[in-house]
C-alpha positions in Angstrom: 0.0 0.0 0.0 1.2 3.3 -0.7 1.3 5.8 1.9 0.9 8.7 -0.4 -2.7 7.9 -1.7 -4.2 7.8 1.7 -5.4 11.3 2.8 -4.1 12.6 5.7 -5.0 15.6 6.7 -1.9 18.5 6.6 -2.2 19.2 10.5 -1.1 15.7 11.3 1.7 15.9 9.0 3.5 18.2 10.6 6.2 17.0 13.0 5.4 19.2 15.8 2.2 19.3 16.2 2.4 15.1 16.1 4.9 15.7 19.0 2.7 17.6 20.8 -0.1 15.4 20.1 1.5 12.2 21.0 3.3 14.1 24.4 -0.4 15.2 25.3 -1.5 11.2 24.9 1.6 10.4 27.1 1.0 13.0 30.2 -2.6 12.2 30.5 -2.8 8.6 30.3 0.7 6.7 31.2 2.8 9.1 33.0 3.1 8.6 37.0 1.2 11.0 37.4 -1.4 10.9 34.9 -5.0 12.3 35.5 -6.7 9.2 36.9 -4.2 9.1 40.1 -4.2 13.3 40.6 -7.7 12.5 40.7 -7.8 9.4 43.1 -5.5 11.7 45.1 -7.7 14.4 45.2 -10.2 12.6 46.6 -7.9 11.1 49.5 -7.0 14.9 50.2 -10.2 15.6 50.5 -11.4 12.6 52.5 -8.4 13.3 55.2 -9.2 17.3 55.2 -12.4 16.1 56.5 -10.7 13.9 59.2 -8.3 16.1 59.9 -11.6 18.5 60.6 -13.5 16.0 63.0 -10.5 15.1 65.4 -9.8 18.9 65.5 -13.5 19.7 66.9 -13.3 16.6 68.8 -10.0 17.8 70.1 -11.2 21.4 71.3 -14.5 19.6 72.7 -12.0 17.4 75.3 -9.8 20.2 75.5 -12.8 21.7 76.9 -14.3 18.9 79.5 -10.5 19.0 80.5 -10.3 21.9 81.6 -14.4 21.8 83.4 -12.9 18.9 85.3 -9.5 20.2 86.4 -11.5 23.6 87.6 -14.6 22.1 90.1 -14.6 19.3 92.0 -18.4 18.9 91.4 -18.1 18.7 87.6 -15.1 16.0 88.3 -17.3 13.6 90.1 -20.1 14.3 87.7 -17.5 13.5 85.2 -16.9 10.1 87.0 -20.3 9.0 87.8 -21.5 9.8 84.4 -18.8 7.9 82.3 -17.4 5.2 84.9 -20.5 4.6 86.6 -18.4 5.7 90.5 -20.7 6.2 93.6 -20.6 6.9 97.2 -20.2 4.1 99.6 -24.3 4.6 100.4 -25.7 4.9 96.8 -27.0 2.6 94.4 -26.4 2.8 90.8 -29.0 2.1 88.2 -28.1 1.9 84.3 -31.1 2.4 82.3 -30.4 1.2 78.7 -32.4 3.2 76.3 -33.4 0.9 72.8 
């Protein structure tokens, strides 16, 4: 076959613009760091911002029960019999489960 009768159109003949072409191809599909993985990693940084966003507010909400506790005695045994179920010698302690 003869490569002279099939019509190709003059832009793809010219070298550069093949280079370019063929460059562009390259980049966007089988380089390291081709579209697909910017865009997985895009989504990572994005799932992680939002992480990074939760322990933060969880973070000041502690910092805050910290620093309730540390300041009244009352709030510190609140803080006990609420989340490790303490009492007083002459208590009794009932745990209502809620469905």
């Amino acid at each position: 076959m003869n490569l002279r009768k099939i019509n190709i159109p003059p832009i793809l003949k010219n070298k550069y613009i093949l280079t370019l072409v063929v460059f562009g191809v390259w980049m966007l599909f089988f380089d390291q760091n081709n579209l697909w993985d910017k865009r997985k990693l895009n989504s990572r940084i994005n799932q992680l911002e939002k992480q990074k966003h939760h322990y933060q507010v969880e973070i000041e909400q502690n910092e805050r029960k910290l620093s309730e506790i540390q300041e009244s005695p009352e709030s510190l045994e609140k803080f006990a019999r609420e989340e490790y179920l303490m009492k007083k010698n002459d208590e009794d302690i009932f745990v209502i489960i809620e469905p």
